[in-house]
N, C-alpha and C positions, 0 to 999 in steps of 0.2 A: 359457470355462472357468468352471464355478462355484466359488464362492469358499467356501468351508468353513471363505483362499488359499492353477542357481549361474551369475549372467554371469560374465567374465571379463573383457571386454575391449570398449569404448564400443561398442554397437550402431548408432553415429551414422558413425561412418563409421572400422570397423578397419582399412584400408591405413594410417592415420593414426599407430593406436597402435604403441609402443615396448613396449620390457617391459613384463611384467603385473606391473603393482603389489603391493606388498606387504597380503597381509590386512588388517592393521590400517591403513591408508591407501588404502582403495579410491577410486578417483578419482571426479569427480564428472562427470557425462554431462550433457549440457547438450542443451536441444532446438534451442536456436541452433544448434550446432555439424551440427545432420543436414547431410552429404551423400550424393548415391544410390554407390552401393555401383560399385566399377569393373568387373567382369563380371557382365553377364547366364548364369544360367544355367537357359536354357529346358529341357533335360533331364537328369535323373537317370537311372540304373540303381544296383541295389545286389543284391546277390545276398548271405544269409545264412546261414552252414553253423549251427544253432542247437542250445547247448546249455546246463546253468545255467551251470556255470563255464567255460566257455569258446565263448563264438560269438565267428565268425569273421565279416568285413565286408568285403567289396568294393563300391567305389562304382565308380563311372564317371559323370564331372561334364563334361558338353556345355557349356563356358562360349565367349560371347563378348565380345570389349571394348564396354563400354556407352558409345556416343558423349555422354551426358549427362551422364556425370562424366568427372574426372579421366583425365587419361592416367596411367598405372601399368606395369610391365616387369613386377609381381610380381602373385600373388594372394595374401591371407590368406581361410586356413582356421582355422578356430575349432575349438579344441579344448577338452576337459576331459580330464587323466587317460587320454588316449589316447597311445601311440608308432605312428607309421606299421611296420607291416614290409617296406610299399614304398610306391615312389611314381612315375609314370611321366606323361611329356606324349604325347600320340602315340606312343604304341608303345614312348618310348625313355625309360631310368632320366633323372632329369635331379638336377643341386647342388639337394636340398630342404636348406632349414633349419627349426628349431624356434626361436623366439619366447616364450620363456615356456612354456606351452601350448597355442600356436596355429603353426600348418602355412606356411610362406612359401614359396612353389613359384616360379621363375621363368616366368613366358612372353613371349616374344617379339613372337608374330604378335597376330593381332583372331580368331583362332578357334583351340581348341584340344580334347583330350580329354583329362582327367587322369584318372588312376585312382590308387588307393588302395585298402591294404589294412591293415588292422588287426585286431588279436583284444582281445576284455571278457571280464569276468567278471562277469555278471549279480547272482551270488546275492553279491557280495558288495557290492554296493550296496544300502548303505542309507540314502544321501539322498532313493531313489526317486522319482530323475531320468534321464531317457535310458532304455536297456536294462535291466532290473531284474527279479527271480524272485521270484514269490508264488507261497508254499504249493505249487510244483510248476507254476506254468506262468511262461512269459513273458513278458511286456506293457512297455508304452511310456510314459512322458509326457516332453512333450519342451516344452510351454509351460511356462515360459517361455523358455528357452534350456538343452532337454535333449540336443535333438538333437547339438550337441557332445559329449556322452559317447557316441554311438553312433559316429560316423564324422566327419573332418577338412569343414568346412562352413562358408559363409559363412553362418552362426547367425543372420539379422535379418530382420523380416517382408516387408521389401519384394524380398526377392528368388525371384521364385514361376518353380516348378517342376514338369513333369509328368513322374508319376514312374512306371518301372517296378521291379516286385520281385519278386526269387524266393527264395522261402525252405524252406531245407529241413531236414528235421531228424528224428529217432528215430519212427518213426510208433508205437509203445507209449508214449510218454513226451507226445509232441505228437501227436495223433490229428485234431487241427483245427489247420487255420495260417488266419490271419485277419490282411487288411491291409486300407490305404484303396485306395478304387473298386470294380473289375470285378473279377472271379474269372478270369480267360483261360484258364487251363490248369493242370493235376495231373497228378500219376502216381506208381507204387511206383517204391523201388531193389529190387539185387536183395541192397542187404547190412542189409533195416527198415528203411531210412528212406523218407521218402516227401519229395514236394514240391509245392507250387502255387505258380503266378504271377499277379501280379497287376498292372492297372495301372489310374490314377488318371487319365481323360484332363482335369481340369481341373487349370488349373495352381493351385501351394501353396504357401505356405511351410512350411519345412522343421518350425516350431513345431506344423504340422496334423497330421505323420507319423506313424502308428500300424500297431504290427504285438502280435500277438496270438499265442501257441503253448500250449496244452495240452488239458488232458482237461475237453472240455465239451459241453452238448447244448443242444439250441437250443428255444427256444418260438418257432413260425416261424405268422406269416397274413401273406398279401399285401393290398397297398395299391393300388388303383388311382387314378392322378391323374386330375385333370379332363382331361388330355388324352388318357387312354386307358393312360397305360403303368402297365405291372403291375412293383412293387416288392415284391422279397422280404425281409419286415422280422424278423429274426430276433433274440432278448433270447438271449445265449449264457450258462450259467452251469454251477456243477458239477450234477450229478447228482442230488443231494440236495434242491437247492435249486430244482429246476424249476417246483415248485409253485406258488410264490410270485411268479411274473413274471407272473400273467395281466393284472395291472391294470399294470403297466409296459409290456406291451405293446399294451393297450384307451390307455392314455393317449400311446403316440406316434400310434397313430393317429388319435385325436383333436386334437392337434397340428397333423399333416399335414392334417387337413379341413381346421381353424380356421386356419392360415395362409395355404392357397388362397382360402379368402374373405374376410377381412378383410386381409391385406396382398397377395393375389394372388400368391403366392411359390409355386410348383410343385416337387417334388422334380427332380433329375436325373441319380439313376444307378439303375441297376436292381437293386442292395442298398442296405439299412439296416442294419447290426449294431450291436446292442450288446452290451458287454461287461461283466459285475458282476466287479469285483477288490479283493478285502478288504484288502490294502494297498493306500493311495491317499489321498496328501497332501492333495489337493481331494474336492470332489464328483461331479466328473466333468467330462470333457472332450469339444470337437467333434468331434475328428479328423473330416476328410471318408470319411465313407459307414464310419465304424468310430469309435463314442465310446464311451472307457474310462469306466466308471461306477465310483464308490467303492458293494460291496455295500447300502450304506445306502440310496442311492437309485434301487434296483434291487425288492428283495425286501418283497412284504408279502403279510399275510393277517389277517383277523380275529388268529390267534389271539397272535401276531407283533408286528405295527405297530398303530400307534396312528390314531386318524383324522386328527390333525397326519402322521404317515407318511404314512399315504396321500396327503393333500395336497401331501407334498414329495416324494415320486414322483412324481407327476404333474408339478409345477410342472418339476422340475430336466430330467427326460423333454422335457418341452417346450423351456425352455430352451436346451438341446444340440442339439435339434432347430432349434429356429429361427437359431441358428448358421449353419445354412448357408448361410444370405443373409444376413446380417448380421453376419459375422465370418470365411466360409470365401468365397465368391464375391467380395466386399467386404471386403478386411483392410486391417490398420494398416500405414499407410508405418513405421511408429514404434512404440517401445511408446509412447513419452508421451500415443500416440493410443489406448489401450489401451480408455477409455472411449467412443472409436468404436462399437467393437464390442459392447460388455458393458454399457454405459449403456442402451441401444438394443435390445438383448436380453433384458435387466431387464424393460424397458415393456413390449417383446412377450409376456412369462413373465404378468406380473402383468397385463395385459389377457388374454390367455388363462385364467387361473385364475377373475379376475373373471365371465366368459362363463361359467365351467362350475359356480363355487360361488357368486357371489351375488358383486354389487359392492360392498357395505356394510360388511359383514364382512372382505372380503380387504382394503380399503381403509385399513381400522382396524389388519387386521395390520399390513400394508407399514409403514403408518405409527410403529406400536410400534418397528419393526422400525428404522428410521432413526431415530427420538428415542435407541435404547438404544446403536444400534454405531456411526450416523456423528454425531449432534450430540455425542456427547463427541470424536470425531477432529477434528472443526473446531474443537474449544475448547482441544486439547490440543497439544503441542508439535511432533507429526506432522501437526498439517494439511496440507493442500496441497487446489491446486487439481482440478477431476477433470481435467484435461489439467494436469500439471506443469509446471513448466519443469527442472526436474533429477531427476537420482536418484543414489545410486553402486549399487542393488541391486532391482533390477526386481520383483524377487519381493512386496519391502516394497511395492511398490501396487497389489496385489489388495485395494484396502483396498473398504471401505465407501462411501468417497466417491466412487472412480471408478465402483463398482458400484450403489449405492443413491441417491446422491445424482446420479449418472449418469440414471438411469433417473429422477428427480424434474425435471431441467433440461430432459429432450427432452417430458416428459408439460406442460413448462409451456407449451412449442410448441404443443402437440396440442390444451392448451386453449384458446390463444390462435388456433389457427388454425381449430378443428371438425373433427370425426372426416374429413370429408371433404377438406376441403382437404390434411391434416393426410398421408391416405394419397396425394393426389396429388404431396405433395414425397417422400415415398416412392419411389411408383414412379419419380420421376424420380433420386431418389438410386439406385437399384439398377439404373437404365437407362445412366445415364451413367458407373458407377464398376465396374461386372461387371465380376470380373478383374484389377481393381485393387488395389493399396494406397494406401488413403485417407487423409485427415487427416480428424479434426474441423470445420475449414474446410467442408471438400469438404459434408459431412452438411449443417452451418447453410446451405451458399450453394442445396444442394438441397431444403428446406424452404422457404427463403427465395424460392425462383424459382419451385415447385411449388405453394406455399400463396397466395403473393402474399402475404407478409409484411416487414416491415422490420426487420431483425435485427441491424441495426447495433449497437446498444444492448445488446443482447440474448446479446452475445458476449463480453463479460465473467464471464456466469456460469463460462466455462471458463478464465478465467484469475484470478479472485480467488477466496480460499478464507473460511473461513467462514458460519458460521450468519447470514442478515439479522435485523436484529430490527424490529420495525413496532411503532412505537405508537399507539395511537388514541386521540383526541380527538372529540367529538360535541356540538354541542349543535343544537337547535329553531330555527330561522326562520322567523317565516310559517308555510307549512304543508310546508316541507322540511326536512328532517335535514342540519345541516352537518356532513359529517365528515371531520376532519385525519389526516391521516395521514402517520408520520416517519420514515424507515428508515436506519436504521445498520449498519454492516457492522464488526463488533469485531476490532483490529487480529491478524496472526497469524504465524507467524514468515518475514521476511523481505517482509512485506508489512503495514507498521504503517499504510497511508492505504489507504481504499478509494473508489472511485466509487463512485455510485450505478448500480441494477441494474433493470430492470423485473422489478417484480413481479406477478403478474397474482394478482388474487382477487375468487374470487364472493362476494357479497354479498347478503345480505338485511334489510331493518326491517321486522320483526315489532311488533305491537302488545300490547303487558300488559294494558295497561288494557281493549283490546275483546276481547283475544285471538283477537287474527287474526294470520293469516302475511301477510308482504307478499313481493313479487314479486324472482325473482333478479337479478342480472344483471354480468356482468362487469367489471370495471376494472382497469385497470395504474396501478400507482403505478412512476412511472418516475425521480423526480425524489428530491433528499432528503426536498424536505415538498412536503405536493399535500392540496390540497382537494377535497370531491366532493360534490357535492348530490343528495340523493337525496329518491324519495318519502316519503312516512307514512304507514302505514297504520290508524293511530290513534293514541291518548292511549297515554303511558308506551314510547316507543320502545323495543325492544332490537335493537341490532345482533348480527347473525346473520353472522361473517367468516372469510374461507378456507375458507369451505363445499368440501367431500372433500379440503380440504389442498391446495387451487388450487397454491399455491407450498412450496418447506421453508423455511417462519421461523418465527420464535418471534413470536406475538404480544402484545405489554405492553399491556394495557387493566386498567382499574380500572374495573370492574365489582358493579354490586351483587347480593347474593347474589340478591335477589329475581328478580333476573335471569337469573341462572344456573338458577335452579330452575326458573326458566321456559323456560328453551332445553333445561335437559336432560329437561321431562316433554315440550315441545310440538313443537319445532325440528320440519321437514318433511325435515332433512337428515340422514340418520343419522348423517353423522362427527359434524355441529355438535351432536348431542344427546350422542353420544357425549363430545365435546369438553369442552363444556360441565360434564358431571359430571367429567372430572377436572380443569377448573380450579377447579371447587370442592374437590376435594377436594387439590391440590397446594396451591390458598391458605392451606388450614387446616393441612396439616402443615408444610408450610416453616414455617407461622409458630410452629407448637408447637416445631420442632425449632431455632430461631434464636430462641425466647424471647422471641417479640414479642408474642404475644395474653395478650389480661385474661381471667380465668374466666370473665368474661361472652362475651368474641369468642368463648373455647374451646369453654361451651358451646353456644351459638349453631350456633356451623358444625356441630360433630358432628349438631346437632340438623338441622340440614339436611341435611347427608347423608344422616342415614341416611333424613330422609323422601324425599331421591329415588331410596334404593336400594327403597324400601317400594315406591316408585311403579313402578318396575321390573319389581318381583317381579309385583305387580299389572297391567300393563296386558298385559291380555288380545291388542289389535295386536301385537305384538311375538312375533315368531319367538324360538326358544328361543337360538340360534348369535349373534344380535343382543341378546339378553337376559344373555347369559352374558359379552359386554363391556363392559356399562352396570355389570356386579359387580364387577368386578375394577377395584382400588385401583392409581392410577398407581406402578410399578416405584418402588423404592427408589434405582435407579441412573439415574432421571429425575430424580426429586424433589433429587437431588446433583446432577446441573447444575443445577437451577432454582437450588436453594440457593449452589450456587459462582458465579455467573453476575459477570457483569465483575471487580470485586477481593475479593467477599467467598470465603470460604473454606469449603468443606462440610464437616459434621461424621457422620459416616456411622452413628456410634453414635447419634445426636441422630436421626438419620432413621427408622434401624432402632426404635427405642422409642417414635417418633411412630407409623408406621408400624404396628404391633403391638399400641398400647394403641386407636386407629383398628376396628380388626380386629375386637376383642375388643368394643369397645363396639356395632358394627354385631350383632356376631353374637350380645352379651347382647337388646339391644332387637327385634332382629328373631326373637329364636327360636321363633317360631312360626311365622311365615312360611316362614321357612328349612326347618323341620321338614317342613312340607307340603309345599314345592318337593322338596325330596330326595326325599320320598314319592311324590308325582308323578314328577317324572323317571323317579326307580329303577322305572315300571313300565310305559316305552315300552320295546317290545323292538327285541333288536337291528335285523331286517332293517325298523322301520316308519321309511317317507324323514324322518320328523320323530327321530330315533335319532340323529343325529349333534350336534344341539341339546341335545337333552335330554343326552348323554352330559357335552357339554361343562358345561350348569349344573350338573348333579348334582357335580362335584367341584370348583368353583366353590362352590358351597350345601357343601359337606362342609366345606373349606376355613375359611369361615369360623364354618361352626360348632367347628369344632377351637379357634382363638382363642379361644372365649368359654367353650365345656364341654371340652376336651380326652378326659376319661374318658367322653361321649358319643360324642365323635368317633372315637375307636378302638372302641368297642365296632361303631359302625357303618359305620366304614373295613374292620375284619376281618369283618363278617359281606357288605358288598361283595366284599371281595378273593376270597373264598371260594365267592360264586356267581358271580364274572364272567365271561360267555362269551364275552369279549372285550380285548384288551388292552389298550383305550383305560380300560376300567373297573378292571381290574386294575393298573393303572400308577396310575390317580387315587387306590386306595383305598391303595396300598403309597406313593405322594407324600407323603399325608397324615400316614401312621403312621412314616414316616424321618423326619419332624420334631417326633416328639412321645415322647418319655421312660416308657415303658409296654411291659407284657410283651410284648402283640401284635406289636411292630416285629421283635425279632427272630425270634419266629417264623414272622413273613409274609416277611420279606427272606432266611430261609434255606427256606425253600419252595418263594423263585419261581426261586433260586438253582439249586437240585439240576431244576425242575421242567425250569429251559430249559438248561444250564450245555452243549450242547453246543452250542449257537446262539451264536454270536461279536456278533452283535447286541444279541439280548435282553440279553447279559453286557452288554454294553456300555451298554444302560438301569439294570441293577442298579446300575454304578457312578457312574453320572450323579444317581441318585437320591439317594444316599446323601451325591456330594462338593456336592447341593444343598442339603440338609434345615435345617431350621431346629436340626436337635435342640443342646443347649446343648456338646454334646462331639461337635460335629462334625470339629471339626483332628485330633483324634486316631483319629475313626472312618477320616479320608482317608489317616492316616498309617500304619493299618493295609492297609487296601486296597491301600495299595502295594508292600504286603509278600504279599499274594495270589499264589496259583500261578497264576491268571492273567492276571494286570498284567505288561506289558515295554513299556517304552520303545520299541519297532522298530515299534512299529503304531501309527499316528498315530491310526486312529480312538479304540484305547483311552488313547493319552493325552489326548487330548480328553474321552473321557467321564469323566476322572479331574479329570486338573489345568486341563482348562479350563473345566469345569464348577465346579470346586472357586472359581476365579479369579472366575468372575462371581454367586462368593454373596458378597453384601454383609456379612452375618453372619461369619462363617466369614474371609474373605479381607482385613475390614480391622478385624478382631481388635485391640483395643487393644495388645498384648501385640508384635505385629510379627509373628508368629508364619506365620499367612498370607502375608505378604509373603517371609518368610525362605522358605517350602516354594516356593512357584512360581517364587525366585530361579534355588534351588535344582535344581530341575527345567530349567532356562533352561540351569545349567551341564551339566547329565548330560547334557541332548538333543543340547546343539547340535554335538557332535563327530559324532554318530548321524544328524540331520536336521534339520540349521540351518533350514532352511526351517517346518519346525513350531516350534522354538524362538524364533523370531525372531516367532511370534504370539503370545509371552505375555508380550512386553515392554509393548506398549500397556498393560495393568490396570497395571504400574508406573508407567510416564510420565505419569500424573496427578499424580502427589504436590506440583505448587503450585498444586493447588487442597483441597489438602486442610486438616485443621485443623492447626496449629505440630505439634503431637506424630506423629500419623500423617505428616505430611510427610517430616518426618527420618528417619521411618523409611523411609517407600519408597525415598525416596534414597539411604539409608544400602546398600541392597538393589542398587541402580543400580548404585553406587560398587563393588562389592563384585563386580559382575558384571565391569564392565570392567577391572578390576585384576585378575582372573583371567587376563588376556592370550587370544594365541591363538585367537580371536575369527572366529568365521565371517565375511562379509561384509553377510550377512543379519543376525546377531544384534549386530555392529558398530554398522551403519547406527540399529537403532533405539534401542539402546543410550547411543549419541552424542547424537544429535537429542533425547534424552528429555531428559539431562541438559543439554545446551545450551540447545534451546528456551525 
């Protein structure tokens, strides 16, 4: 499932649980406590009479006693907000009881057939979990324990099922019925309704289950595998919207090639559907052979999506896609094994994108992407490990860590082992575990025996949390480079001692003095301190370390600028050039923002920067897509951990003003430079392959010309906006003018407003724009928006585009005033009656507040306090609530 990210009752082993605990006292699930579950049940049926407010559900559950666990007289069925209207063993009614909200059925013998039957009410869920009604049709999500609101079920991965299904329903209302697997059979009634059956011959857990009902048309081409069979791949969407799947659907089949060759993984069923559905908690899900997609990552077109869109089309398309060996053929015995699946599917997304847009660039992404969402989760009060050891609320670890930092542990593998070894513990992972529910264990011991690696060591990564930190030490011997090297692991809650961990990083000693590169090459630091000798490649050493971000740590070196300047014009490694300029430029503003540099450090560094942004602008090598992240100034919400980092405390207005006065000086010295790039850019057209470069400096180069001329930058943002024949260019020139206090803004944001306003999307950029902008009366612009006729709470996408946009502006959200912290409290409280499950993702931007400065602290907490004395309390918005303040 991608992560964008109600249990009930211990998924470790429910014959166990007693009453369901009370909300505010949700129990805690321990991965000690797994046992396997006491009936297998290798088949389902369910037969669905489908309507919004009322479908109807029969199951029929094939279960037998599992000789591997416990003996048991009873089964528990998991419920959510279901009543049986029957229940029967064998043909015959039998004493069922209820348990809270879970189903207790006696049986007797080692085989039996249970049936059940229940009726929902779709459209009136709005947790949009289980069975659920969008805009007129009907659809599923049931990761992570949905499928309890559809029908009485042993809810937990490890108990896999193949499934039949027939559903039927209004054929004018539902004109397509869509489930997981084969299509078997259809047919009309003779009272308008119509029906199809379906069935899934690999077996599932129930979290995989997807059914699909309304009015849609399909963008359909077949796939043929290497081994000859013909797949019919179909993007299902409304009517309206069909236009816009072609690259949704060019990108799963490229997927499909790219995973037969580089992991060898074959499809195997003879459909692929997907589905775009504009409510939709996540980003999309794998269900086998039918993945519900959140519209966002379904739909684009020039005039629509942005070239970032496009790219996350494709990635998440893929994503979903490779799912099916690495999370549907291969599941989690467990969730705690969650980043099994989603760790390991990460890698495959982000080596896929890598293949199709450039390694260098996506590399940089990724990596932005883990410094801003998981190193502040590892520094913060919700850490944990990516394989946990507890939870009371599953939902709360779709985090970053299990997903991003998942996908950084197994790529440490991959370096450690070579692309090739790397896919032989692969194949053998997907040889030996087909079919299964797997641990973590299971993946390291199949790498480990596949690559011929020793990974004993190396298995910690999944049970200690936090960021590692490396410091380096170097000096000259002879004609070798000593270099020391220390690694710490900062203590984190429930885990104040850590081991040491191998770390694997490339390495280079470059020469200044001759200016030469010297030669790469591998090392693990496995130990607290380890020394490592290496070559010279001349006079004036500089080490060149964690070249493409070999491992996720923070690296502590004291480094001299000269040094820096030198890695970031010469380095042969894109990330370490890349790297390189933002440790110069995070050294210079921490230190302006924490009031440690003299006029002279101040001007010095500026003065370095900006000559290696000159150099930038200038070197002709340099792709534009590669150029346009050599410009861009380390995140404000980086530069705040650097700044907060062990006991000191961040000061975010201190950041912000570093940050800006930075900006402004770049784009005063450079503006001629600047002038000419914009120039240049603005005159690659859209279809030339070098367009997507250029699009990206051009508002990059805008950007910081706005800092320095403001009343330039709108004159040439609006006459952007105005000829853009594209929405990548339209989006950068309306970016620029939502942060800057001039006529233009609002007559470009009520333009693009009326131009797109019947597109649920593009609204959904207007509002993202605006709850981002720098402009100085931002809280009030979001506290209008929220009063918009079309802002509601019930669609997670647009409260996303609102308040969790709003959350991650640095400016705006940690407002001296409290002000920000009070609106997103605020919104914590309205959601989570609505959909705990979104609610329960805007706790994190609170739960930092002991790293904040004494004033902002009190207040975010004050916020905290404020929520949880509210009572009443989801399980989801509980859990993080608790843990913030505790932690």
């Amino acid at each position: 499932m991608d992560i964008a990210t109600t249990p009930t009752n211990p998924d470790t082993n429910p014959e166990l649980a007693d009453a369901a605990p009370s909300p505010h006292q949700p129990p805690v699930i321990l991965r000690k406590d797994y046992r396997p579950f006491g009936w297998l049940v290798p088949e389902v049926k369910l037969d669905f009479d489908l309507a919004l407010t009322r479908t109807r559900v029969r199951s029929q559950l094939t279960v037998q006693r599992n000789a591997r666990a416990d003996h048991a007289d009873t089964i528990r069925l998991n419920g959510d907000s279901l009543t049986p209207l029957s229940v029967a063993v064998d043909g015959e009614a039998v004493d069922w009881r209820m348990d809270g909200p879970d189903l207790i059925v006696p049986l007797r013998g080692d085989s039996h057939l249970i049936a059940i039957e229940t009726e929902i009410d779709p459209s009136a869920n709005t947790q949009l979990m289980g069975l659920y009604a969008s805009n007129g049709m009907l659809c599923t999500q049931c990761e992570a324990e949905g499928f309890r609101r559809i029908t009485f079920f042993p809810d937990r991965p490890d108990v896999l099922s193949v499934y039949a299904v027939r559903m039927t329903g209004d054929k004018a209302a539902f004109p397509i019925l869509l489930c997981n697997g084969n299509r078997v059979a259809a047919g009309d009634n003779a009272d308008g309704t119509h029906w199809a059956e379906w069935h899934d011959p690999w077996p599932k857990p129930c979290y995989l289950f997807a059914l699909v009902a309304g009015d849609l048309v399909a963008n359909s081409k077949p796939f043929t595998t290497r081994s000859g069979r013909v797949v019919e791949c179909n993007v299902w969407v409304r009517k309206e919207d069909l236009g816009r799947t072609d690259h949704a659907l060019e990108s799963l089949h490229r997927a499909m090639a790219w995973d037969e060759q580089v992991f060898g993984r074959e499809y195997d069923l003879d459909l692929y559907n997907i589905v775009a559905v504009s409510d939709f908690n996540m980003g999309a899900m794998e269900n086998k052979g039918l993945n519900v997609f959140n519209t966002k990552y379904v739909l684009a077109d020039p005039d629509t999506a942005t070239d970032a869109d496009f790219d996350a089309v494709e990635g998440v398309i893929a994503h979903e896609y490779f799912h099916n060996w690495s999370g549907n053929r291969v599941t989690c015995r467990d969730w705690f094994q969650l980043s099994l699946k989603e760790g390991l599917t990460v890698l495959r997304d982000q080596l896929f994108s890598q293949d199709m847009r450039g390694h260098a660039v996506k590399r940089i992404e990724d990596v932005r992407i883990l410094r801003a969402a998981q190193f502040p989760e590892d520094a913060g009060p919700l850490a944990h490990p990516i394989r946990p050891d507890s939870y009371r609320e599953i939902n709360n670890f779709y985090t970053a860590t299990v997903y991003n930092k998942g996908a950084e542990v197994i790529r440490m593998m991959r370096s450690m082992a070579g692309a090739e070894r790397f896919r032989a513990g692969t194949d053998l992972y997907f040889e030996r575990h087909d079919g299964q529910a797997a641990t973590c264990e299971d993946f390291v011991k199949a790498i480990e025996d596949g690559a011929g690696l020793d990974l004993a060591q190396f298995r910690l990564w999944y049970s200690q949390a936090g960021t590692p930190r490396v410091a380096v030490a170097q000096h000259v011997h002879d004609d070798a480079l000593v270099l020391t090297l220390r690694q710490t692991v900062p203590p984190t809650p429930d885990q104040p001692d850590k081991a040491p961990m191998p770390i694997p990083l490339r390495i280079a000693v470059h020469s200044r003095g001759a200016a030469k590169l010297g030669a790469e090459q591998l090392v693990v630091l496995s130990q607290a301190e380890q020394t490592f000798i290496l070559p010279l490649a001349g006079p004036d050493p500089v080490v060149s370390i964690n070249r493409g971000f070999t491992a996720p740590v923070v690296i502590e070196r004291e480094l001299k600028r000269a040094d820096l300047v030198f890695l970031a014009a010469h380095d042969d490694d894109p990330f370490a050039r890349f790297e390189a300029l933002q440790e110069l430029a995070v050294g210079h503003l921490v230190g302006i923002a924490s009031g440690t540099l003299t006029a002279e450090e101040r001007a010095a560094g500026e003065a370095a920067i900006i000559a290696a942004f000159r150099a930038s602008i200038a070197d002709s090598a340099l792709d534009d897509a590669m150029r346009g992240e050599l410009l861009m100034l380390p995140s404000e919400t980086y530069l705040f951990e650097v700044m907060a980092a062990g006991e000191r405390r961040g000061d975010p207005g201190a950041i912000h003003s570093a940050r800006k006065g930075l900006k402004a000086a770049i784009g005063i010295a450079l503006a001629g430079e600047l002038d000419a790039l914009y120039a240049r850019t603005s005159a690659v057209a859209l279809d030339d392959p070098a367009g997507r470069g250029a699009r990206k400096v051009k508002t990059t180069a805008l950007a910081l010309i706005a800092a320095a001329d403001p009343v330039l930058a709108a004159r040439l943002a609006a006459r952007q906006y105005d000829a853009a024949d594209n929405m990548t260019d339209r989006q950068g020139a309306l970016m620029v003018l939502s942060g800057l206090d001039c006529p233009e803004r609002p007559e470009r944001l009520a333009a693009f407003y009326e131009r797109y306003k019947d597109n649920a999307l593009v609204v959904d950029k207007w509002f993202t724009l605006q709850a981002l902008s720098l402009h100085p009366d931002v809280i009030r612009h979001v506290r209008e928006l929220a009063g918009h006729p079309d802002f509601t709470l019930k669609n997670p996408n647009r409260v996303r585009a609102l308040y969790m946009a709003f959350a991650g502006n640095p400016k705006g959200f940690h407002a001296a005033s409290g002000e920000g912290y009070r609106m997103v409290a605020d919104v914590i409280l309205a959601l989570d009656p609505i959909n705990p499950q979104t609610a329960a993702r805007f706790v994190p931007s609170l739960g930092r507040w002991r790293r904040l400065e004494p004033g902002r602290a009190a207040l975010t907490k004050g916020e905290l306090e404020r929520i949880m004395a509210a009572g009443n309390l989801s399980r989801d918005t509980f859990e993080q609530v608790s843990r913030s303040l505790e932690g």
